[in-house]
C-alpha positions as CSV (number, residue, x, y, z in Angstrom):
1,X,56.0,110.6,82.2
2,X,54.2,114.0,82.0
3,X,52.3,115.1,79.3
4,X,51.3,118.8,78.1
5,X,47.2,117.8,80.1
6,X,49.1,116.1,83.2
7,X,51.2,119.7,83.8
8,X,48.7,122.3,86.2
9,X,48.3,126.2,84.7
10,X,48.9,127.9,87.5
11,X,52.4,128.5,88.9
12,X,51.8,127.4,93.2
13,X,50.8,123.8,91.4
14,X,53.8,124.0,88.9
15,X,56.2,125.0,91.3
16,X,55.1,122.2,93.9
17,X,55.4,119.7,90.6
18,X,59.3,121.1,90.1
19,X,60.1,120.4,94.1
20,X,58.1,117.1,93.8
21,X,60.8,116.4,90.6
22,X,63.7,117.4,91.8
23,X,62.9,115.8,94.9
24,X,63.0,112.3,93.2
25,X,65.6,113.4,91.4
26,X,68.1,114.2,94.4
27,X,66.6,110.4,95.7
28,X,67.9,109.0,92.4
29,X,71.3,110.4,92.5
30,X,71.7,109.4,96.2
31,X,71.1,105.9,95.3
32,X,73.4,105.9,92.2
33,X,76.3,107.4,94.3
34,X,75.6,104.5,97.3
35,X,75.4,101.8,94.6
36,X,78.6,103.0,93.2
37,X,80.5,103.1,96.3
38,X,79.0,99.5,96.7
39,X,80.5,98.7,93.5
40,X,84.1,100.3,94.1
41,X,84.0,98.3,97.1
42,X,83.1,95.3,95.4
43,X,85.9,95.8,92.8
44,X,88.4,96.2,95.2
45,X,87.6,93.4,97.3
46,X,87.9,91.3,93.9
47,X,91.2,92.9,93.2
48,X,92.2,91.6,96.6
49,X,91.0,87.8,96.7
50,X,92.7,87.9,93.1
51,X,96.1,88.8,94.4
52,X,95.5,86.2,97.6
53,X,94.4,83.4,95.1
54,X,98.0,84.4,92.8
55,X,100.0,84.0,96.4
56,X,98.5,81.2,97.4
57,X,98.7,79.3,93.6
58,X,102.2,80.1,93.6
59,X,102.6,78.7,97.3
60,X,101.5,75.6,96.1
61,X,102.8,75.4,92.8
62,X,105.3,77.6,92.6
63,X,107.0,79.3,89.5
64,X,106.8,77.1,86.0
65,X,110.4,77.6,86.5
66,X,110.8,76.2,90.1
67,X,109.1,72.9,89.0
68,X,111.8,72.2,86.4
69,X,114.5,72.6,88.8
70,X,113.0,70.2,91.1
71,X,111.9,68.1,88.5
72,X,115.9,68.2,87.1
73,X,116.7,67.5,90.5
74,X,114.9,64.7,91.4
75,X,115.3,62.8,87.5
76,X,119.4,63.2,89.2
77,X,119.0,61.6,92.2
78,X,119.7,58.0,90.5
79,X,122.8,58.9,90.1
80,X,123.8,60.1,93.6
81,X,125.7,57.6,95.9
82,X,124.4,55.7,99.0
């Protein structure tokens, strides 16, 4: 951080101090913007492996509803004739 002794009087020094600033400034900004492309990236891959992990749970599992059927199904198999 500058202070009022850091900052030069005459106006060649100040100006190079400005384009020295904005300089880092315009690095900043580039990095923010490629850290939040990296980030929407990121947050769509997670959207993705959410929605394969959902289709693959319900592969195995199947619906709450599904299980009862089978489990209705099967409790009615001692019935059924050989």
């Amino acid at each position: 951080m500058l202070t009022a002794a850091d900052i030069p009087d005459d106006i060649a020094a100040l100006k190079a101090l400005l384009l020295a600033s904005e300089r880092r400034v315009q690095e900043r900004d580039d990095q923010v913007a490629g850290l939040e492309a990296q980030l929407n990236t990121r947050a769509a891959e997670i959207e993705h492996l959410k929605l394969w992990i959902a289709k693959l749970r319900r592969m195995q599992f199947g619906r709450k509803s599904e299980k009862l059927d089978l489990a209705q199904s099967v409790a009615g198999t001692d019935t059924l004739p050989r």
